[in-house]
Structures are given as C-alpha cells and as structure tokens.
DSSP file (Angstrom, degrees, kcal/mol; ACC not computed):
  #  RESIDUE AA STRUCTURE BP1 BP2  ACC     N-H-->O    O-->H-N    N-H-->O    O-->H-N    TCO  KAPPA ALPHA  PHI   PSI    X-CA   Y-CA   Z-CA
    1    1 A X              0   0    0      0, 0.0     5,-0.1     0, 0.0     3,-0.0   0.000 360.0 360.0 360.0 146.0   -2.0   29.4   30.4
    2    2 A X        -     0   0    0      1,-0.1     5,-0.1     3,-0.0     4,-0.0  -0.253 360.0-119.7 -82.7 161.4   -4.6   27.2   32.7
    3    3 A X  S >> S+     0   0    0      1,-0.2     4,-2.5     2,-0.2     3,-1.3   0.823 113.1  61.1 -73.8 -38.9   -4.9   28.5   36.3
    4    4 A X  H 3> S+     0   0    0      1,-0.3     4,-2.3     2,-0.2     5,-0.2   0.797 107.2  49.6 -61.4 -29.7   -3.6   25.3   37.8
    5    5 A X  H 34 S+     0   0    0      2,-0.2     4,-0.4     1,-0.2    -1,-0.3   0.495 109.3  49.6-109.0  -7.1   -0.2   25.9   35.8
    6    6 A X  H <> S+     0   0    0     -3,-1.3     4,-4.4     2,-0.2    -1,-0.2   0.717 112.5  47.6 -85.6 -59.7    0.1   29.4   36.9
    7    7 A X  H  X S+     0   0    0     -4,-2.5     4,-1.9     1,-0.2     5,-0.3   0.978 110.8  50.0 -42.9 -64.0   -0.4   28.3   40.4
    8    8 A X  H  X S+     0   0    0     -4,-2.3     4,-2.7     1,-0.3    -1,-0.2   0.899 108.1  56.2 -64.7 -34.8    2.2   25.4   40.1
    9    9 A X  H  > S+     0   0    0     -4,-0.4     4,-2.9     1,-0.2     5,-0.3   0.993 110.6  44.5 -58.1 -53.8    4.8   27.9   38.6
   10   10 A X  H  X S+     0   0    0     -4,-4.4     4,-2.2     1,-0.2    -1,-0.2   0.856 109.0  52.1 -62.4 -20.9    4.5   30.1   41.5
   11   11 A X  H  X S+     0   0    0     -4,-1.9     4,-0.7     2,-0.2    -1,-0.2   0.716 110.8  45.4 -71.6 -39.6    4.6   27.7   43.8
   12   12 A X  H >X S+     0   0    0     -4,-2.7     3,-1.9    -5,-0.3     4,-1.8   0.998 115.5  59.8 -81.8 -57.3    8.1   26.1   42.2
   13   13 A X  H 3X S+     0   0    0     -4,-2.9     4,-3.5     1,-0.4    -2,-0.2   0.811 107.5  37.2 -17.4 -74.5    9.1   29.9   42.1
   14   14 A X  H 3X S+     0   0    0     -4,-2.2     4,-1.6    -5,-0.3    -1,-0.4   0.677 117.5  50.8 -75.5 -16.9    8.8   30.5   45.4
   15   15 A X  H <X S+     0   0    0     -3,-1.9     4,-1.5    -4,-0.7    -1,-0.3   0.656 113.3  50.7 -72.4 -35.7   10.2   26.9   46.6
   16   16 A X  H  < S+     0   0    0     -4,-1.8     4,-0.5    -5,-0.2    -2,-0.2   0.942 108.7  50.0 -72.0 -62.6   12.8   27.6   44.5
   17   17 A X  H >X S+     0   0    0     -4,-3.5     3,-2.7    -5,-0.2     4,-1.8   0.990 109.9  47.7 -40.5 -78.2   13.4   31.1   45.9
   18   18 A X  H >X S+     0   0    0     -4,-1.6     4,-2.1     1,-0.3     3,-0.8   0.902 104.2  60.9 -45.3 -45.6   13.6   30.2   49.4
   19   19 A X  H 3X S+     0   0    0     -4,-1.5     4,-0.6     1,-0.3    -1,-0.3   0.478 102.1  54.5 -83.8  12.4   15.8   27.4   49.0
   20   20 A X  H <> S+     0   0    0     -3,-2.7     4,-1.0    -4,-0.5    -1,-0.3   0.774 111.4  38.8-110.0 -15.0   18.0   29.5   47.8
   21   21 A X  H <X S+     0   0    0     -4,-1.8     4,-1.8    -3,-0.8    -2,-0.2   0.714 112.3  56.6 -41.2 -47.3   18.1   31.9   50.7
   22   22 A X  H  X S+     0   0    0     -4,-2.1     4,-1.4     2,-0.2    -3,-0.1   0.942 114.0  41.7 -74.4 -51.0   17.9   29.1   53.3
   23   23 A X  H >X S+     0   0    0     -4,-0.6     4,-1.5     1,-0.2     3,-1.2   0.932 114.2  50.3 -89.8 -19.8   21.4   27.4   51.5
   24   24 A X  H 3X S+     0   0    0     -4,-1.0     4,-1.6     1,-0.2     5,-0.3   0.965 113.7  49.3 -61.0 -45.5   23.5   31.1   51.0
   25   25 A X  H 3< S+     0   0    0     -4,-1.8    -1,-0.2     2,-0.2    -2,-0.2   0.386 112.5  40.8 -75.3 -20.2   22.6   31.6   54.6
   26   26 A X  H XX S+     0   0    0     -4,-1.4     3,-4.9    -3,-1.2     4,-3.3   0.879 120.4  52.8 -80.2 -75.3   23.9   27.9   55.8
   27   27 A X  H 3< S+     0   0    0     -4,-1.5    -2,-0.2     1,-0.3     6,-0.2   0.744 107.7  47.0  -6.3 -75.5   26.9   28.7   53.3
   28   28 A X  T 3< S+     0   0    0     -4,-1.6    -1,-0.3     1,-0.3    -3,-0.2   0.487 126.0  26.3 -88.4   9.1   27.8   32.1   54.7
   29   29 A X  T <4 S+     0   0    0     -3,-4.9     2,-0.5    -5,-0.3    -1,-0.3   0.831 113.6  57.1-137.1  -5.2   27.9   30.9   58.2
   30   30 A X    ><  +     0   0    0     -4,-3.3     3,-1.5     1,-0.2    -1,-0.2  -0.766  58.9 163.0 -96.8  72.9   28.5   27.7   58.4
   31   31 A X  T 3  S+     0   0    0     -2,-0.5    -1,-0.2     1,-0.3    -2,-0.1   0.883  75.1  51.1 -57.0 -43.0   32.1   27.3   56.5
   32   32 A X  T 3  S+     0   0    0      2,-0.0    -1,-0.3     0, 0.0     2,-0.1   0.632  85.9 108.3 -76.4 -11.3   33.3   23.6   57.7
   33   33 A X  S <  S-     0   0    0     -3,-1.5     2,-0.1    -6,-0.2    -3,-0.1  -0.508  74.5-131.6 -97.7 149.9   29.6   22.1   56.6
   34   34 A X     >  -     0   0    0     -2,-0.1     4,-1.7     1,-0.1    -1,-0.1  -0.333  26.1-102.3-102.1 159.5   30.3   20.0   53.5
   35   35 A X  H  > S+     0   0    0      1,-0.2     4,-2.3     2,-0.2     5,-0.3   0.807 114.4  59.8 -59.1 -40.2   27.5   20.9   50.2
   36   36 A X  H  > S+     0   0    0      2,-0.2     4,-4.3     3,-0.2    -1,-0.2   0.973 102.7  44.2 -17.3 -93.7   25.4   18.2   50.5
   37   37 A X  H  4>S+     0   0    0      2,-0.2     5,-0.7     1,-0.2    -2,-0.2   0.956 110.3  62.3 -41.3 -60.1   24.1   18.6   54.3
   38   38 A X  H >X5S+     0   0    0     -4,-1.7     4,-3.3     1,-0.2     3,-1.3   0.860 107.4  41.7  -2.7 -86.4   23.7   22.2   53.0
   39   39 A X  H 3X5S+     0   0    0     -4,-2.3     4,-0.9     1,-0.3    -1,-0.2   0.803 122.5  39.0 -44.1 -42.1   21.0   20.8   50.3
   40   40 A X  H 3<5S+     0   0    0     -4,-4.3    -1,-0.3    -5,-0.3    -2,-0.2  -0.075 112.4  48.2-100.4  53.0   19.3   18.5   52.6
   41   41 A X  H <>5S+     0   0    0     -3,-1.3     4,-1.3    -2,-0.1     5,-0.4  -0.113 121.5  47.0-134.7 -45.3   19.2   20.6   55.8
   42   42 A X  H  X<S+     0   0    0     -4,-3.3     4,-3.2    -5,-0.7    -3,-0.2   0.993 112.9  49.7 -53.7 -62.5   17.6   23.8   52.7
   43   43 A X  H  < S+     0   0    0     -4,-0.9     5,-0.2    -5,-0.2    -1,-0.2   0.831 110.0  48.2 -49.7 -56.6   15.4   21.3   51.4
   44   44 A X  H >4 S+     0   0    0      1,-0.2     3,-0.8     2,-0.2    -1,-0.2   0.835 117.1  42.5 -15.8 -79.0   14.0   20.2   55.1
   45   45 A X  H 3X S+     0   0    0     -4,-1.3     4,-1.5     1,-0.3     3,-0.4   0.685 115.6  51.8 -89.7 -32.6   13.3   23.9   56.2
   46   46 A X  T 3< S+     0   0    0     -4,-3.2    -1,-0.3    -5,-0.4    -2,-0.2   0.186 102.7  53.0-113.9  46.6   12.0   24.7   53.0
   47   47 A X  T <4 S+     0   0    0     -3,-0.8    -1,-0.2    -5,-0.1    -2,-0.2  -0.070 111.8  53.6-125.3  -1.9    9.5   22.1   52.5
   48   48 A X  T  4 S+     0   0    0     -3,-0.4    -2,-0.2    -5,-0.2    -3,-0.1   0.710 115.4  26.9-111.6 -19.0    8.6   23.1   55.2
   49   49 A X  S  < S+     0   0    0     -4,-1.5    20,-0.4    -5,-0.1    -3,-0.2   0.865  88.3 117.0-105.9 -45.4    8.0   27.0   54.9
   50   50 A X  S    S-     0   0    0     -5,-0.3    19,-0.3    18,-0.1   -35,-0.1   0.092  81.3-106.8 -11.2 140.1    7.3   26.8   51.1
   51   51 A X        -     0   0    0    -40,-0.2     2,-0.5    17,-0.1    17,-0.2  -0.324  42.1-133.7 -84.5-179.2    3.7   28.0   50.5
   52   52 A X  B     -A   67   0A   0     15,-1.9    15,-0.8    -2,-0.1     2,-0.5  -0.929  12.1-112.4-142.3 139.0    1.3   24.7   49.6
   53   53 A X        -     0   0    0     -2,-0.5     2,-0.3    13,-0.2    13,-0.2  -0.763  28.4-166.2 -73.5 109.9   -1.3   24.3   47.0
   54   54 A X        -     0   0    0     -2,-0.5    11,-5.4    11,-0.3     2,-0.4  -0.985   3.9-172.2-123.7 125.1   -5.0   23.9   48.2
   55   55 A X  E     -B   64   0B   0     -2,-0.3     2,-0.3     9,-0.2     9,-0.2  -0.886  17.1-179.1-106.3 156.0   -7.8   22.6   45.7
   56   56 A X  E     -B   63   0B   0      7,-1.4     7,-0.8    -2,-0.4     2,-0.3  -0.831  34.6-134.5-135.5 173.2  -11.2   23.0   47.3
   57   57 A X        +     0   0    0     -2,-0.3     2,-0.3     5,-0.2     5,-0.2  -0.928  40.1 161.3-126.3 139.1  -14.8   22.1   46.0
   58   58 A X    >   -     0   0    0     -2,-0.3     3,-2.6     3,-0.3    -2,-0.0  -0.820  58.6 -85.1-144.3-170.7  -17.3   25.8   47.2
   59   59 A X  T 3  S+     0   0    0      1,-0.4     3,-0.1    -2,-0.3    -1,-0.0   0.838 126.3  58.4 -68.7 -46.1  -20.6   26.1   45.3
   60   60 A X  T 3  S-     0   0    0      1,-0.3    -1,-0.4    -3,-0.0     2,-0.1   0.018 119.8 -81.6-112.2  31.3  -19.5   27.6   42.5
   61   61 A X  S <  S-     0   0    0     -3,-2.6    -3,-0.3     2,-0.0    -1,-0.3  -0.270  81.8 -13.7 118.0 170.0  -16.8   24.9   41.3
   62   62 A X        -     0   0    0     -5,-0.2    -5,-0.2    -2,-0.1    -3,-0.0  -0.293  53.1-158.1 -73.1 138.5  -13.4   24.3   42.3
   63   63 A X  E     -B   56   0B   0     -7,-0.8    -7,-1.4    -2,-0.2     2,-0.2  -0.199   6.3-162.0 -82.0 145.7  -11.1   27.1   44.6
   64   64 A X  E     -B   55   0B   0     13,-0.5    13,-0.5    -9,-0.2    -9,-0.2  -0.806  14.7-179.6-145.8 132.5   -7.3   26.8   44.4
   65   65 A X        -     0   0    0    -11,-5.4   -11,-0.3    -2,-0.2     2,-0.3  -0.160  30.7-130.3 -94.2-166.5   -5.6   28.6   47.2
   66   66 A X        -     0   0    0    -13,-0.2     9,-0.9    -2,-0.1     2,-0.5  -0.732  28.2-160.9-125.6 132.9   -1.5   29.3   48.3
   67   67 A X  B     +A   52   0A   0    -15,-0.8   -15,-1.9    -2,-0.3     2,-0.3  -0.996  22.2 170.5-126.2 108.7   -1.5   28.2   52.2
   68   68 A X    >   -     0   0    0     -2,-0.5     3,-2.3   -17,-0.2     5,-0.2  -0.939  34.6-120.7-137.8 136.3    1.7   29.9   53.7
   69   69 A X  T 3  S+     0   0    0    -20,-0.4     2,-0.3    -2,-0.3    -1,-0.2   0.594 104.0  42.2  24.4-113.3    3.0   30.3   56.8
   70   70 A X  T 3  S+     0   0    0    -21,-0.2    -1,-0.3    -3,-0.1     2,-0.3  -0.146  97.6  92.4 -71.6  30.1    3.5   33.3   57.5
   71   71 A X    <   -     0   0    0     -3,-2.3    -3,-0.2    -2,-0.3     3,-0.0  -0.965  57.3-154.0-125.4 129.3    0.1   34.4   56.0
   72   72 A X  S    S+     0   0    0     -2,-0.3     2,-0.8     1,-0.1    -3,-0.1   0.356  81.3  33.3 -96.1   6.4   -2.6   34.7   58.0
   73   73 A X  S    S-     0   0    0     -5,-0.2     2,-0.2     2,-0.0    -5,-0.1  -0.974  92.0-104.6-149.9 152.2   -5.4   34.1   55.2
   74   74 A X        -     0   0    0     -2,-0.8     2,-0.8    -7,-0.1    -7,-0.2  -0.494  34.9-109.6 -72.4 130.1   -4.8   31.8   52.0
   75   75 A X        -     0   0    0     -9,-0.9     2,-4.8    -2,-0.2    -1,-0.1  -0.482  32.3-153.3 -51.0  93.2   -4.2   33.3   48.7
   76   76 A X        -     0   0    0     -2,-0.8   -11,-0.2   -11,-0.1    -1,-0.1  -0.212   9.5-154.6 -96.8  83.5   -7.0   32.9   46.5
   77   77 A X        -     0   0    0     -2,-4.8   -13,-0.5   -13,-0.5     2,-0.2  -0.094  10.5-173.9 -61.5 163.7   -6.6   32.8   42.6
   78   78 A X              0   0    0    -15,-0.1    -1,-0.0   -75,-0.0   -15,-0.0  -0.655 360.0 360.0-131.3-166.0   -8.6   33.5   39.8
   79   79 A X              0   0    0     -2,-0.2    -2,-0.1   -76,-0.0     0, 0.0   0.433 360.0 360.0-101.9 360.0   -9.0   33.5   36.8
C-alpha cells in the first residue's frame, strides 16, 4: 500500500472517529435536537478538530505529515 493511501486512511479513520463521538455526545444531551443539526453541528466541530494532511518538499523529496490540534509537533510518516 503507497504511503499517501495509508495516510489518507488514517486520516478518514480518525475523521470518522471523532464524528462519531462529537454526534453520541450532542445525542445524549441534547434530546429535543432533531438528527440533521446533530450531523451538521458533528461535521463543523469536526472539520475542524480532525487532524489535516501536510505534503512538503525537504531536500531529500517529499514529507507527508498529520497536523492536529492538540499535538504540539506534526506526525511524520514514513515509509
């Protein structure tokens, strides 16, 4: 499997993940709010917190990081 496709899997993973935290959590406290606003109010927060795909050019050919949040240094794959 290519590195780029590894990357992009985790990436949907973890988008994936979160947004499914973000909507039980609307769910279990917010009864009256209808599924819809749920899905788009999840989707917002977690487009927004989702870690992010960085390709970069360094000397020895192109980097691809994970940029998230709540990480104070980028995730750096390899091969």
């Amino acid at each position: 499997m290519n590195l780029k496709t590894r990357v992009r899997i985790i990436s949907y993973l973890a988008f994936f993940i979160i947004f499914l935290i973000i909507w039980s959590i609307l769910h279990f406290t917010f009864n009256d709010l209808e599924n819809p606003y749920k899905g788009m109010i999840s989707a917002v927060i977690t487009a927004i917190v989702a870690p992010r795909i960085n390709i970069y050019q360094a000397q020895s050919g192109k980097k691809i990081q994970l940029k998230w949040l709540f990480l104070k240094k980028p995730i750096n794959m390899r091969n």
